[in-house]
C-alpha positions as a printed NumPy array, in Angstrom:
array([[-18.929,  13.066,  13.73 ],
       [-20.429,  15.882,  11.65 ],
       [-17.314,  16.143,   9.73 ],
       [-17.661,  12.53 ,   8.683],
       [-20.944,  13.005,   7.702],
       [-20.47 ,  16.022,   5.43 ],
       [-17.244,  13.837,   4.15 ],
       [-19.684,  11.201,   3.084],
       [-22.19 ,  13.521,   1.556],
       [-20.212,  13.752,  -1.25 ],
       [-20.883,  10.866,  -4.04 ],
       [-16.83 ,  11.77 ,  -5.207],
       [-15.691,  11.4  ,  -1.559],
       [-17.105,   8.153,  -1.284],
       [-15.529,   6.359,  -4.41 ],
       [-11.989,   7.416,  -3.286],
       [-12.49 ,   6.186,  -0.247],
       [-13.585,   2.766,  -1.69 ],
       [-10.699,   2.916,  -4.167],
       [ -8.48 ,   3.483,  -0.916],
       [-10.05 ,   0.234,   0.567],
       [ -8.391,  -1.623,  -2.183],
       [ -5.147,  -0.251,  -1.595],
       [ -3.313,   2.711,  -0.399],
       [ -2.64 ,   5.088,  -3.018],
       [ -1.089,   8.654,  -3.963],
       [ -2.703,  11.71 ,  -4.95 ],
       [ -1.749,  11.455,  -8.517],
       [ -2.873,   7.725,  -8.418],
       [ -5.822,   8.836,  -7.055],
       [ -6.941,  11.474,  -9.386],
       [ -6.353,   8.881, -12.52 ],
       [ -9.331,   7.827, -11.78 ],
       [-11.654,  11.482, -12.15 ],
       [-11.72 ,  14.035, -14.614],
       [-11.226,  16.713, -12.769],
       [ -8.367,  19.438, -11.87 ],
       [ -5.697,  18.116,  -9.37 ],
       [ -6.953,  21.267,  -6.822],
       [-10.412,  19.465,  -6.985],
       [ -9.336,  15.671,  -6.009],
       [ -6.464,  17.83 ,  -3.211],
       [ -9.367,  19.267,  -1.836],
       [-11.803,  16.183,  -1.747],
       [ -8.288,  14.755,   0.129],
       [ -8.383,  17.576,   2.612],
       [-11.736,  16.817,   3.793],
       [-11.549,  13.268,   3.939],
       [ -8.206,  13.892,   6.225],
       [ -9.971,  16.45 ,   8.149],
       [-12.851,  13.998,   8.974],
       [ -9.893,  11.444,  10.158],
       [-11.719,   9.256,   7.281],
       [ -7.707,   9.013,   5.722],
       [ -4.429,   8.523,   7.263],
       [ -1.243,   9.846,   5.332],
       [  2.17 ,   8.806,   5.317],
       [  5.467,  10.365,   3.343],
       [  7.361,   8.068,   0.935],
       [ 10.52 ,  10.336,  -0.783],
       [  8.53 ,  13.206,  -2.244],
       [  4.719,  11.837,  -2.31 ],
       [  1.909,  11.226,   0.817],
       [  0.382,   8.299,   0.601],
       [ -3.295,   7.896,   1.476],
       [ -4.95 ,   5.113,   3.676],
       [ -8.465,   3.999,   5.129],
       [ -8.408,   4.889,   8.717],
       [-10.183,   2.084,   9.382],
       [-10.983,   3.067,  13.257],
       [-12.785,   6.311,  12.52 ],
       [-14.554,   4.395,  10.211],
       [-15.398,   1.767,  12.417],
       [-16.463,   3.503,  15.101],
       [-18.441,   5.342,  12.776],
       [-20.694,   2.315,  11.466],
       [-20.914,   1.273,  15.125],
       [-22.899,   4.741,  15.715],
       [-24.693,   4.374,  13.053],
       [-25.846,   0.984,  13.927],
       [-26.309,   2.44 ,  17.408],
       [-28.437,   5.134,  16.731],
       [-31.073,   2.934,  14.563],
       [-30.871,  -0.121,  16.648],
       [-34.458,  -1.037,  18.172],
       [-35.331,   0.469,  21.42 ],
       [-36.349,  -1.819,  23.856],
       [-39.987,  -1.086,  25.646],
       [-38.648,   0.047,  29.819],
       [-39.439,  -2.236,  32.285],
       [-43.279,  -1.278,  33.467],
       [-44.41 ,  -1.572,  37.213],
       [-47.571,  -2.721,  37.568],
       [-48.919,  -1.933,  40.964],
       [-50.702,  -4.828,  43.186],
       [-54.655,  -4.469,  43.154],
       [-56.56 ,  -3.722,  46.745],
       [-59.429,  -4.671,  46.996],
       [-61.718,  -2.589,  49.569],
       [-62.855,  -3.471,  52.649]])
């Protein structure tokens, strides 16, 4: 999970994934929408795969990238997990004696 995190860390990393939950797209498609160098938005790719964030598939020459919307899934359910409340633990409560 700590590769998802640092994946998300990243304010650029988190737009093309929400561009990718519109629709799958290519590389090129994807970096349309940044101005930055095509090794930039190739790397941002690389670390979203390597988190298991994106799923790619060939189509002739190009990869297509998708949500990989298990990781992701059971990544909010972690997250939900870890800052659910905590419930109290049951408490014994022993019987009073009275003395003789």
């Amino acid at each position: 999970m700590d590769g998802v995190f640092k994946a998300l860390a990243d304010p650029t990393r988190r737009s093309i994934l929400r561009l990718l939950n519109e629709r799958d797209m290519t590389a090129g498609e994807i970096a349309a929408h940044f101005a930055m160098s095509a090794p930039s938005v190739s790397h941002h790719l690389a670390t979203l795969k390597h988190a298991e964030l994106v799923c790619t598939r060939r189509d002739k020459q190009q990869i297509v990238y998708s949500l990989n919307a298990t990781v992701i899934q059971e990544f909010l359910a972690l997250l939900f997990d870890a800052f659910a409340p905590v419930e109290p633990a049951p408490t014994t409560v022993e019987p009073v004696r009275s003395s003789p």
